[in-house]
C-alpha positions as CSV (number, residue, x, y, z in Angstrom):
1,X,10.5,-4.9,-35.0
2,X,7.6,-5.5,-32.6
3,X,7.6,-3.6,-29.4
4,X,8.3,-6.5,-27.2
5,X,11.3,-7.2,-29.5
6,X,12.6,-4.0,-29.0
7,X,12.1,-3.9,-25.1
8,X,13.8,-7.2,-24.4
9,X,17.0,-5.9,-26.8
10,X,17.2,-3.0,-24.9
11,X,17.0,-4.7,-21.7
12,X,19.7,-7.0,-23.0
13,X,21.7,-4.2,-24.0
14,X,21.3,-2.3,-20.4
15,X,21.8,-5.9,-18.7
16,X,24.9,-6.8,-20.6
17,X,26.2,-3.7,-20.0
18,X,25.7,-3.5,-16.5
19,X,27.0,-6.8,-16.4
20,X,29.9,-5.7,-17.9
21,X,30.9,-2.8,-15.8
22,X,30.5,-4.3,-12.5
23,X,32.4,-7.7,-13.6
24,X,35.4,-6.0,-15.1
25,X,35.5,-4.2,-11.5
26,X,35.0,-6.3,-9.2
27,X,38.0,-8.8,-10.8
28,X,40.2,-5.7,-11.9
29,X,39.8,-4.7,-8.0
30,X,40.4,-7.6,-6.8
31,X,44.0,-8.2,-8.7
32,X,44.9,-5.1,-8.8
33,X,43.3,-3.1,-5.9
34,X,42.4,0.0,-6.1
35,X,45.1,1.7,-7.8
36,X,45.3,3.9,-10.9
37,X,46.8,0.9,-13.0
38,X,43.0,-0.7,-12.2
39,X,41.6,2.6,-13.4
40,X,43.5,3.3,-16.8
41,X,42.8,-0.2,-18.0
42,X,38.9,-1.1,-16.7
43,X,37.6,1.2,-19.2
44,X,39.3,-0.9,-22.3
45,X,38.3,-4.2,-20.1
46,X,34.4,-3.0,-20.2
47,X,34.7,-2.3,-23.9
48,X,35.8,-5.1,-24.7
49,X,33.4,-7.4,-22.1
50,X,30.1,-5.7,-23.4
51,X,29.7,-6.8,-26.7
52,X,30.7,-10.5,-25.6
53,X,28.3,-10.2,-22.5
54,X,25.4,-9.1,-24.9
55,X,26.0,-12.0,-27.3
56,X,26.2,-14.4,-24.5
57,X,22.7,-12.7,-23.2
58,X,21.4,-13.5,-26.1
59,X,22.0,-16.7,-25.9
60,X,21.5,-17.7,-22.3
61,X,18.1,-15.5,-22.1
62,X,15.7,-17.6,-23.6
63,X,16.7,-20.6,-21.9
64,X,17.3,-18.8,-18.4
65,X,13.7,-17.5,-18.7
66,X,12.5,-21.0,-20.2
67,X,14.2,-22.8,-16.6
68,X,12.4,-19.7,-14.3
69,X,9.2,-20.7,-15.9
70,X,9.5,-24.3,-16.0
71,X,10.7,-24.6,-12.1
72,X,7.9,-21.5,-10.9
73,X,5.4,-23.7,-12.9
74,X,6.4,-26.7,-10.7
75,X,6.5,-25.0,-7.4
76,X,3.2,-24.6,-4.8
């Protein structure tokens, strides 16, 4: 594994992660409010969002970094 691969995995895996953890709480917050029924069950909620977020990174990277390149390309 090249260095470049290994950076932009890692940033995936921070980025998905991050992702992750502010998603579930912003949403959990905002049905439940903050109450302790938010906090017992965001920590299953982010375990469960990460991996999916990281696959989906995956995915959507290359082309979200393909459409920032082709649109700065096109701009003055």
């Amino acid at each position: 594994m090249t260095h470049s691969t290994r950076t932009v995995l890692l940033a995936q895996v921070f980025i998905s992660a991050m992702m992750a953890t502010l998603m579930t709480g912003v949403f959990g917050m905002l049905n439940l409010g903050p109450t302790s029924a938010f906090l017992a069950h965001w920590g299953g909620n982010i375990l469960t969002a990460w991996p999916i977020a990281f696959v989906f990174s995956l995915g959507v990277g290359p082309i979200a970094f393909k459409l920032a390149h082709e649109i700065n390309r096109l701009l003055p």
